[in-house]
C-alpha positions in Angstrom: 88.9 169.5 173.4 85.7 168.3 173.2 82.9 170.0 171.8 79.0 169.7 170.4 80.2 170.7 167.1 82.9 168.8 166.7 81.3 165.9 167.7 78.5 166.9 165.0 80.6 167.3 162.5 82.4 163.9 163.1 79.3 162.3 163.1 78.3 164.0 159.8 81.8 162.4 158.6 81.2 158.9 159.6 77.9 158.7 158.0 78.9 160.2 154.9 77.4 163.7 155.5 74.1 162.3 155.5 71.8 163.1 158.6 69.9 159.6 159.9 66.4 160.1 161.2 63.9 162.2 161.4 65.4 164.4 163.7 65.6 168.1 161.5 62.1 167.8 160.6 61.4 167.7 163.9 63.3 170.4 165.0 62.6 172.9 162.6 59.0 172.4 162.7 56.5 175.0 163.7 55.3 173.2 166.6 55.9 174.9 169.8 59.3 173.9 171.6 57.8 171.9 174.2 55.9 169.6 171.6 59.0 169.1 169.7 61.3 168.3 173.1 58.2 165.5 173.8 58.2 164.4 170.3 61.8 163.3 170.4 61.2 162.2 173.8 59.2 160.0 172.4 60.9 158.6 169.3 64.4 158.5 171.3 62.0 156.0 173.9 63.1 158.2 176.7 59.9 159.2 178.7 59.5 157.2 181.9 57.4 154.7 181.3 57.5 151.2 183.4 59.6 149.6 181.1 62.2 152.8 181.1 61.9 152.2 184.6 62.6 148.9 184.7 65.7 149.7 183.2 66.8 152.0 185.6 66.9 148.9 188.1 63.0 150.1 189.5 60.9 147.8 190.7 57.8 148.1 189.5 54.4 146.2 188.3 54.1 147.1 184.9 50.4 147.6 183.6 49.2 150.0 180.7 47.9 153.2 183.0 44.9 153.6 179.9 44.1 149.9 179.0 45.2 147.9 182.3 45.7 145.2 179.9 49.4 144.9 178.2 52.9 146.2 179.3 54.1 149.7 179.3 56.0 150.4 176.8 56.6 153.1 174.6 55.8 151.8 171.6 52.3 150.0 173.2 51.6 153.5 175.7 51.8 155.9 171.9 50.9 153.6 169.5 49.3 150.7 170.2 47.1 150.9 173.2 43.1 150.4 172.7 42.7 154.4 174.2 46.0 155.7 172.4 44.3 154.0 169.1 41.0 155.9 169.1 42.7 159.0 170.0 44.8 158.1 166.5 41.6 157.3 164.7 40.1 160.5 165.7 42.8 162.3 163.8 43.5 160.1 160.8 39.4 160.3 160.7 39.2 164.0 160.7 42.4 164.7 158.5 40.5 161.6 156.2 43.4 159.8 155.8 43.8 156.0 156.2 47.0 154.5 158.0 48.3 151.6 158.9 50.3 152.5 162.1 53.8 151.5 162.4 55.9 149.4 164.8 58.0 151.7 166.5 57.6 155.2 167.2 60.6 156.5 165.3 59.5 154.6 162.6 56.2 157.1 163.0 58.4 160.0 162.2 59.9 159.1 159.4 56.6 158.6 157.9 
């Protein structure tokens, strides 16, 4: 009979009863529920962009909403866009950090 916890614990058994990603900090973070459900939205590249779209078999033009430039994408729509980047710089400049930003969303998280 299938099960969620089964299924967790079977996937705990195949990797060795290490967890892979990011995924508990995210979870048991302070941030309010529907900021986490976005977050992993996000890293899991599962919001409805054009290219998600696009994989779904929709026709569609894809051009960045913010720039008008490049592609929607995920990774390009949250982290590399010319808007999406000053909103980044914003709060690497006020937490006065420096970054470098990474490739992939995911690979954001585990940051």
């Amino acid at each position: 009979m299938f099960s969620v916890n089964r299924l967790y614990k079977w996937g705990l058994s195949v990797t060795g009863g290490r967890k892979t990603g990011p995924w508990s900090a995210v979870w048991k973070s302070v941030a309010p529920t529907k900021v986490k459900c976005f977050v992993w939205l996000v890293a899991r590249r599962a919001c409805l962009t054009h290219e998600a779209l696009q994989k779904k078999s929709i026709s569609i033009a894809s051009r960045c909403l913010l720039c008008k430039e490049a592609l929607e994408t995920n990774k390009h729509l949250f982290l590399h866009c010319k808007v999406t980047t000053q909103v980044w710089a914003l709060f690497f400049n006020l937490a006065s950090l420096n970054w470098c930003m990474p490739e992939h969303t995911a690979d954001l998280l585990s940051c």
